[in-house]
C-alpha positions in Angstrom: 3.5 70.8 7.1 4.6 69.7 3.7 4.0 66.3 2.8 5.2 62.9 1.4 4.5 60.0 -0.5 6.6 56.9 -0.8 5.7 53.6 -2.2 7.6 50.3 -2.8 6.0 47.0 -4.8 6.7 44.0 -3.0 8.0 42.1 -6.1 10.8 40.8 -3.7 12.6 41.4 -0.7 13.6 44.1 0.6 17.4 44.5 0.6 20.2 46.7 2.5 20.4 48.5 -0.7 16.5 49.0 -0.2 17.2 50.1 3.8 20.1 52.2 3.0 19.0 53.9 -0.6 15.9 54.7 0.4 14.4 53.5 3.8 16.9 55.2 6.4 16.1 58.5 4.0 12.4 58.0 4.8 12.5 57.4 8.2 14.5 60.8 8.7 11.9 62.3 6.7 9.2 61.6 9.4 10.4 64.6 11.4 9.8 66.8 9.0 6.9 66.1 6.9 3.6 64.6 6.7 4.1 60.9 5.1 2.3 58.5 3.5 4.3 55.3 2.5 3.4 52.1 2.0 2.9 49.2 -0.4 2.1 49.7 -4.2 0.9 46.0 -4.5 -1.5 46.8 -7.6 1.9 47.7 -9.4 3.1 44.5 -8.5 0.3 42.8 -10.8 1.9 44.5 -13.8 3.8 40.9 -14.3 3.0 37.2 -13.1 3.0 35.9 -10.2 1.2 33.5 -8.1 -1.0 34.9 -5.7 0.3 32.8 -3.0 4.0 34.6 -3.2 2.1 38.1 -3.5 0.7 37.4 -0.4 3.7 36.7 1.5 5.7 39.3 -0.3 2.8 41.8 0.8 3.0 40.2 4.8 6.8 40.7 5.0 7.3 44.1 3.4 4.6 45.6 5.2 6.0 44.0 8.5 9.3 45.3 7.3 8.0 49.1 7.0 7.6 48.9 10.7 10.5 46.8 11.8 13.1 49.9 9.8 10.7 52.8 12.0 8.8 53.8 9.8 5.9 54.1 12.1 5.0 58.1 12.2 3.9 57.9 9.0 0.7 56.8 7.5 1.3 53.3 6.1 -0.6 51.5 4.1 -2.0 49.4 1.2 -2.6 50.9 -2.4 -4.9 48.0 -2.9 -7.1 49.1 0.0 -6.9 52.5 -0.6 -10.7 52.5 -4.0 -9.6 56.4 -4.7 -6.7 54.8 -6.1 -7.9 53.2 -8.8 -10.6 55.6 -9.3 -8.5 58.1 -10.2 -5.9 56.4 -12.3 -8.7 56.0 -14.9 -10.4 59.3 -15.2 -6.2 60.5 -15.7 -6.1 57.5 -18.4 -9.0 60.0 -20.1 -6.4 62.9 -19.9 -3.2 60.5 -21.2 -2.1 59.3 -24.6 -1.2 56.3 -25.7 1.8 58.2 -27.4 3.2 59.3 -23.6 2.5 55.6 -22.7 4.5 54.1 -25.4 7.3 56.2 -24.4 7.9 54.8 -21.3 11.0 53.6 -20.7 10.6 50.9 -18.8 7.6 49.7 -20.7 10.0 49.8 -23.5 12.7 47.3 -22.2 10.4 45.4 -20.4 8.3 44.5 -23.3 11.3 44.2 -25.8 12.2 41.2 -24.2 9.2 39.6 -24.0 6.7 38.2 -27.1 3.4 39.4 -24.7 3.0 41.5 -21.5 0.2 42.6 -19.4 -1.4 46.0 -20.8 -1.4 47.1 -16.8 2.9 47.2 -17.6 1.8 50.4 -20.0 -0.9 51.6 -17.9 0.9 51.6 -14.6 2.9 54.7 -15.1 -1.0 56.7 -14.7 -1.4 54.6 -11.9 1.5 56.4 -10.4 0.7 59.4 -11.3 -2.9 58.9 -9.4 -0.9 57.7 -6.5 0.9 61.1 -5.7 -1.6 63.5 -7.5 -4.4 62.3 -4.7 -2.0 63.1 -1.4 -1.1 66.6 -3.3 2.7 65.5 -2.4 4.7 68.7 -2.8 8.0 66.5 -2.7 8.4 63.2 -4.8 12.0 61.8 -4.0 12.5 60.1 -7.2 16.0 58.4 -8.8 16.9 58.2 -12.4 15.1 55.6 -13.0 11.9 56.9 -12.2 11.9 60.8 -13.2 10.2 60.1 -16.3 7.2 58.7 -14.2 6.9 61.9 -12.7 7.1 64.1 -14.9 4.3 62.0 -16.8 2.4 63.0 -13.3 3.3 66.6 -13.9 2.0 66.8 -16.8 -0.8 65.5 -16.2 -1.7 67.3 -13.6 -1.2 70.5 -16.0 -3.0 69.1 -18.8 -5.8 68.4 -16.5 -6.1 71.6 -14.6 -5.7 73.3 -18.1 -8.8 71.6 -19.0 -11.2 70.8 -16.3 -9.5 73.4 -13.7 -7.6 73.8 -11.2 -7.8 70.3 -9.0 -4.3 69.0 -9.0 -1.1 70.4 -7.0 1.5 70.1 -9.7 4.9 68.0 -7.9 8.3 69.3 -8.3 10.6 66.5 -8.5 12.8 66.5 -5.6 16.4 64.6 -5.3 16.4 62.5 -2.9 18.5 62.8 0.5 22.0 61.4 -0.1 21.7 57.8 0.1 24.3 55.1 -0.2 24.0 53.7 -4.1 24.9 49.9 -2.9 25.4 47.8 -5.8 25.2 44.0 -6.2 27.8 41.9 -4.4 28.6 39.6 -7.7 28.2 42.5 -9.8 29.5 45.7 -8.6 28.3 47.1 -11.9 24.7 47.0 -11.2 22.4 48.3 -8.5 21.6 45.8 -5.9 18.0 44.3 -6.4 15.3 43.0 -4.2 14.1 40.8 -7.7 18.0 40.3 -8.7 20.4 37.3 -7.7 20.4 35.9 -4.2 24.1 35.6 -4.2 24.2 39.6 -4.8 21.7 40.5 -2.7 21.5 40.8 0.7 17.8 40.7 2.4 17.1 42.3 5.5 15.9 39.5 7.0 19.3 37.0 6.3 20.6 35.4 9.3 24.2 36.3 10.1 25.9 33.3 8.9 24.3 34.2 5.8 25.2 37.4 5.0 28.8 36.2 6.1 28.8 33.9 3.3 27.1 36.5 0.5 30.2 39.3 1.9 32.5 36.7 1.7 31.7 36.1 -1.7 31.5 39.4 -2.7 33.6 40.2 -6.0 36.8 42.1 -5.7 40.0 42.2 -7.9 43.0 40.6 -8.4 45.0 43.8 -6.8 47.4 42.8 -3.9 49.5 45.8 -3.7 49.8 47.7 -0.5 46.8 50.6 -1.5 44.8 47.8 -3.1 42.0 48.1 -0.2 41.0 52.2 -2.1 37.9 53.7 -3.9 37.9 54.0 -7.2 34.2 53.2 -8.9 35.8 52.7 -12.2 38.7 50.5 -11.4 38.0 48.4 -8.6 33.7 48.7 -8.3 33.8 45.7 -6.0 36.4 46.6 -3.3 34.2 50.5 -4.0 31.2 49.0 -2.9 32.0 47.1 -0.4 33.9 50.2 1.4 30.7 52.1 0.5 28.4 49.6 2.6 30.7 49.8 5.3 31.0 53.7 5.8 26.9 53.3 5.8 26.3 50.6 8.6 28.8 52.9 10.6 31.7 51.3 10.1 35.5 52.8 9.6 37.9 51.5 6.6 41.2 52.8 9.1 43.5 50.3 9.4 41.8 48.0 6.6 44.6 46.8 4.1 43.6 43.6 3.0 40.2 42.0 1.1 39.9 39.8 3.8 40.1 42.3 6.6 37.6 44.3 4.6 34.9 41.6 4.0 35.7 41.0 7.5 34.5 44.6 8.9 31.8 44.6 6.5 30.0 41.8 7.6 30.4 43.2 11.1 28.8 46.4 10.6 26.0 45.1 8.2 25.1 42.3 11.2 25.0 44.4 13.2 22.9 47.3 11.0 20.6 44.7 10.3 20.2 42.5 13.7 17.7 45.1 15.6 15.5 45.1 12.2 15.4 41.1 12.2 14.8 40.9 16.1 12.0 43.8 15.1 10.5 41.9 12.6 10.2 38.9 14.8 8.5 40.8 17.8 6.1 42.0 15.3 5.7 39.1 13.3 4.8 36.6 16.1 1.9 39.0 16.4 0.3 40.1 12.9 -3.0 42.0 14.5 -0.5 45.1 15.0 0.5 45.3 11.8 -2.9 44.5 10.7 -4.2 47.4 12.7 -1.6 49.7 11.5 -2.7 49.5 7.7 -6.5 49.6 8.5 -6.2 52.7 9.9 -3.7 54.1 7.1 -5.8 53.1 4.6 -8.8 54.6 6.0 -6.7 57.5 6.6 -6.2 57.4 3.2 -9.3 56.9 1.9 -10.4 60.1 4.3 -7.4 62.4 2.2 -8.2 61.5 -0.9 -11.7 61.1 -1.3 -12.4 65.2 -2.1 -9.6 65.1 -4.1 -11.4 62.1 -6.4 -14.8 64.3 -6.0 -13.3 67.4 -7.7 -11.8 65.3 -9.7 -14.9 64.1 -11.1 -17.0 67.1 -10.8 -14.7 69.3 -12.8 -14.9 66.3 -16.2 -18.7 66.6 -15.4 -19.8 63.3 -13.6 
């Protein structure tokens, strides 16, 4: 069986364009392949924040994980997991700080910002130790992360060309149709678990809540009798909304008006999200379970990965 490796940083909560992007995708996956996901919580250090709201960002994604089903997999905690870190540094010995500098993301992030954390450079190898340890054949990866992976790629070669073969190389994989949901005040952007709250909607809002973000939500000015229509250039808003609505199972027929379409939008995404919340709080008002869940994925983990940090280390010559 092929498997799997999926990580999210709890920089913020987790959002229906989290569950429906990427988390529905993941839990399908479980049938098919060995997974590993879990919580990259040693990325989220990369910029500041007080340990305190780590902490309870950490205790509600990873009660989250298991509240969406994701609970065939192996989850756990990339902070738990030593080989981790191990590894990231004997690959920081195969990287350059050219490839580095590169980065993207590095690059904007650090544009705006007169000093940042050398863990924001560093943290692409990081990644690349995350998959390169599990010997994931498939790495689901968007736009915004395919440069991270092919760093891990070519690491991998670069390494095996020099020390010898230890590393299955990834193939980048795209990953199973997802819906792109976008931010509710602007349609134009990707909706965020570290954006807006007004945009966003968290999994764990109350109904009268999300009411009130839908309701909210941007649209257009259009009033004509096809103004309720798809079109991602012309009318992003109304586009988005309609999108989120075919993907919590709900139907557009009949729909004719912005109000009737907010309407049936908040309908379906209550009633997507209300087993997740009532989930959450079943498993929240008793934290040993989760608890137990991630000790024995990360010694799991730590089991996987450990020969794969011993040849690791054995072919540089320590």
């Amino acid at each position: 069986m092929s498997r799997r490796l999926s990580l999210l940083t709890p920089s913020g909560r987790l959002t229906l364009g989290n569950l429906l992007g990427a988390l529905r995708p993941m839990r399908a996956a479980q049938d098919d392949a060995e997974c590993f996901y879990g919580l990259s919580d040693l990325h989220a250090l990369t910029t500041p924040r007080s340990p305190d709201a780590l902490r309870t960002a950490i205790a509600e994604q990873s009660t989250l994980l298991l509240a969406v089903g994701l609970d065939r997999a192996t989850l756990f905690r990339q902070s738990q997991v030593p080989t981790h870190t191990a590894l990231s540094y004997l690959l920081e010995c195969v990287a350059t700080t050219g490839e580095l500098g590169r980065m993207i993301q590095f690059k904007e992030k650090s544009r705006r910002q007169e000093s940042v954390r050398v863990s924001l450079s560093t943290y692409p190898v990081l990644m690349a130790a995350d998959i390169l340890l599990y010997g994931a054949e498939q790495v689901p990866v968007g736009d915004d992360q395919r440069q991270h992976i092919e760093l891990a790629r070519d690491l991998a070669l670069r390494f095996n060309t020099t020390y010898g073969e230890v590393f299955a190389v990834p193939e980048i994989t795209v990953p199973p149709a997802g819906a792109r949901v976008m931010d509710l005040a602007d349609p134009t952007s990707k909706m965020s678990k570290s954006g807006a709250d007004a945009g966003s909607i968290a999994l764990l809002d109350p109904p009268d809540v999300v009411r009130r973000k839908i309701a909210r939500a941007v649209t257009d000015s259009d009033t004509g009798p096809d103004a309720v229509r798809a079109d991602r250039e012309a009318k992003p808003g109304v586009t988005n909304l309609l999108e989120i609505l075919v993907a919590c199972g709900g139907s557009p027929d009949g729909v004719t008006t912005y109000g009737a379409l907010k309407s049936a939008v908040t309908d379906a995404v209550v009633a997507e999200l209300d087993p997740i919340r009532k989930r959450y709080a079943d498993l929240a008002a008793d934290p040993s379970y989760v608890h137990e869940v991630y000790r024995r994925g990360a010694e799991h983990c730590r089991e996987v990965t450990a020969p794969v940090l011993a040849a690791a280390r054995a072919a540089m010559g320590l």
